[in-house]
C-alpha positions in Angstrom: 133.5 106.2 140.8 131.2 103.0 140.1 127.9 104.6 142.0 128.8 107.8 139.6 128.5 105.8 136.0 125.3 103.9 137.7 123.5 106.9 138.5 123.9 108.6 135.1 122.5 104.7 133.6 118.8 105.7 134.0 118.1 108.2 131.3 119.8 106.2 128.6 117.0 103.5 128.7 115.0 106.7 127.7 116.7 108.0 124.7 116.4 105.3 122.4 113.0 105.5 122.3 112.8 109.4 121.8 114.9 109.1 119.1 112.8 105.9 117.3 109.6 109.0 118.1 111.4 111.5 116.6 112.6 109.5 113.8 108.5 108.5 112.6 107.6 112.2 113.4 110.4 113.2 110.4 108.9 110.4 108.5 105.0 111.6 108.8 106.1 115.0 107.9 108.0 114.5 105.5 106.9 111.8 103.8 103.3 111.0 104.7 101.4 114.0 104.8 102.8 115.6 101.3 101.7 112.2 99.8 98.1 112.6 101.3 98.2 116.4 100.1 99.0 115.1 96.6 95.9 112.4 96.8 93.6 115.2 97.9 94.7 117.4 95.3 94.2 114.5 92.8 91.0 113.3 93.8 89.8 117.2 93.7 90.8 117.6 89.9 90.0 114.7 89.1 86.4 114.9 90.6 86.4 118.8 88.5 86.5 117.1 85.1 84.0 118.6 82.9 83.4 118.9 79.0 85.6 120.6 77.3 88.9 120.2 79.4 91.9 119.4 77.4 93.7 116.3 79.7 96.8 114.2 79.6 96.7 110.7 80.8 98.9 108.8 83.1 100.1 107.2 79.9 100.8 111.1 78.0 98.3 111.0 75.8 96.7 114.3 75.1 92.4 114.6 74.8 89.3 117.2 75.4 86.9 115.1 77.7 83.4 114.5 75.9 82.1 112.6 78.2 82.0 112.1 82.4 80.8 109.4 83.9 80.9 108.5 87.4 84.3 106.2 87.2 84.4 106.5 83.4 86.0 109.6 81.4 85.6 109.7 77.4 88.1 112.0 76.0 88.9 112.3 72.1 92.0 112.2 71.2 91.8 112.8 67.4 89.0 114.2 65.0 86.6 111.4 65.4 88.3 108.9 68.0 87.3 108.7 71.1 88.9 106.6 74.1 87.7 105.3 77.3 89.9 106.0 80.5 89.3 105.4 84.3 89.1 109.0 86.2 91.8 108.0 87.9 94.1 107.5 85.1 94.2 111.7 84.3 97.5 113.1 85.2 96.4 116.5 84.9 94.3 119.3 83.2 96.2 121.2 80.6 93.6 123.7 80.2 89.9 124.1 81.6 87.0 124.8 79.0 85.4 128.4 79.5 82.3 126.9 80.9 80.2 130.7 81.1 81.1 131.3 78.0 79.9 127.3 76.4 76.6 128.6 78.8 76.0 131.9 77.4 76.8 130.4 73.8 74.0 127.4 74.3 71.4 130.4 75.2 72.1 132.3 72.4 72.2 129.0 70.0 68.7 128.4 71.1 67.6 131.9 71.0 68.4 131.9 67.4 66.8 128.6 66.4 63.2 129.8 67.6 
């Protein structure tokens, strides 16, 4: 009876560390790789900004960008006031500006002034 319990001893050295592997393969997936998803999606909008775009800040305030710089955004926020913000401190865009139809409106702006 005491060779049968010693025999069965060797795979149990084995299963605690499958179990601390499984246990950081839940974590990667689900905690990990949906937060690098989220960065990438960030970065991607954020790096979309253009004139026009009606933002809201980290912070909830509401503005049309006027301005893009390269770590720099200038959005206005009232008739008249404008505000500097860090890209990374837009939330999200509430709505993008028709940018082929800004385009189309330029040519025909300078079309009429000649």
């Amino acid at each position: 009876m005491l060779y049968a319990a010693e025999g069965g001893g060797g795979a149990g050295g084995l299963t605690p560390i499958l179990m601390i592997a499984l246990l950081f393969g839940v974590m990667y997936f689900m905690m990990i790789r949906p937060q690098q998803k989220r960065r990438k999606e960030a970065e991607a909008m954020q790096s979309a900004l253009g004139l026009g775009d009606e933002v809201v800040t980290i912070g909830g305030l509401y503005g049309t960008v006027t301005s893009v710089d390269d770590d720099t955004v200038l959005l206005e926020v009232a008739p008249g006031v404008e505000t500097r913000y860090a890209r990374p401190a837009i939330a999200r865009v509430v709505s993008r500006a028709d940018r082929s139809e800004s385009a189309e409106q330029v040519v025909e702006d300078v079309d009429v002034k000649e």
